[in-house]
Steps between C-alpha positions, in 0.01 A plus 500: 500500500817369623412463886642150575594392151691229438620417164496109569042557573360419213216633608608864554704429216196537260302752706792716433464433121159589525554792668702623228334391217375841381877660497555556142856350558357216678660236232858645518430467889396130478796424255782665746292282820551206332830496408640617842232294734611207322786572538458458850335159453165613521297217271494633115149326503377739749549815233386293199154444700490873568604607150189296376240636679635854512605554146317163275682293290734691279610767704528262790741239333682835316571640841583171695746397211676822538543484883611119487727581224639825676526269857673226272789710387585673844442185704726355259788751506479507860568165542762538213752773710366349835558143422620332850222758740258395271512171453585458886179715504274296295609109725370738806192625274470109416511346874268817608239426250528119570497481079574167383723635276890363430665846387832245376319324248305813379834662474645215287213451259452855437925525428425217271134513318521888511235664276262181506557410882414878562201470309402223651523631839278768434228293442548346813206622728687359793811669462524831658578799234752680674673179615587445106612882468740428794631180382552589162723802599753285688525213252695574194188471248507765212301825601359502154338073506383602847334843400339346180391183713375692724298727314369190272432308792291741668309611222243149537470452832433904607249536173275203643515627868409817362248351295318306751512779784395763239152292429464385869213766506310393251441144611180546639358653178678255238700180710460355166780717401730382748550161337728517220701706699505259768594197287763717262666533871478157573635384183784784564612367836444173412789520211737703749496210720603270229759729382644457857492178516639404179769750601566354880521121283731635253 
């Protein structure tokens, strides 16, 4: 099961789910995965895919909320008592990744907006998950507008994914289906972007 595994293949990522599927604590497993892999930047969209499929749409986004929210508050902390490593840590993360990301003007907006710019960044498909946990913990926003942006934020995005990867098998049978789905997405994203941009003109 674990020759050659690497946390950062998705592939062997999800054959190890699968694997393990029939362990009655299987769930508790996934939850505890999720909060340390992403920990260790390993994409959050990775697990909400697997949750999906594995476990269907309410135990799926149940379980993936409580290993993002788990992740949140020790990524968080972390960068809280490790403030200069981390944030040293992240720029290197940053120029490694080649994200086109300016970790300054995060930083100030999220001191500023707080609950709303949190919130807001969660929504933000491009934004890396972790990346926010990190960031947040070294700025001086509130613990409490981050945790309950966070957990708001998520809540959207993570039940669509969840949504649309949990019906991905029955496309052939009903694609029909898949529409309003689709478009409720669309419409979804659609507004984020606005939000951001109305918030980048401000």
């Amino acid at each position: 099961m674990f020759n050659k595994f690497s946390i950062y293949d998705k592939a062997k990522l999800t054959q190890f789910f699968y694997q393990i599927r029939e362990n009655p604590n299987c769930g508790i497993i996934f939850i505890i995965m999720t909060a340390g892999l992403s920990m260790l930047f390993v994409p959050i969209s990775w697990m909400v895919a697997t949750s999906a499929i594995l476990f269907g749409f309410k135990w799926g986004l149940i379980y993936s909320i409580s290993g993002a929210i788990i992740s949140s508050i020790l990524s968080f902390f972390l960068g809280r008592i490790f403030k200069k490593d981390f944030r040293e840590f992240i720029m290197r993360r940053i120029r490694v990744k080649d994200w086109n990301i300016d970790i300054n003007s995060v930083s100030y907006e999220m001191q500023k907006s707080g609950f709303k710019y949190v919130l807001l960044l969660r929504n933000i498909p491009m934004m890396p998950f972790t990346l926010v946990n990190y960031i947040a913990g070294f700025t001086s926003v509130k613990f409490k507008d981050y945790i309950i942006g966070s957990f708001l934020g998520m809540i959207p995005g993570m039940a669509i994914a969840i949504y649309l990867f949990s019906r991905v098998i029955d496309i052939r049978k009903n694609p029909k289906g898949m529409i309003i789905p689709l478009v409720l997405a669309s419409l979804y994203y659609i507004g984020i972007f606005l939000w951001n941009k109305k918030l980048k003109e401000r």
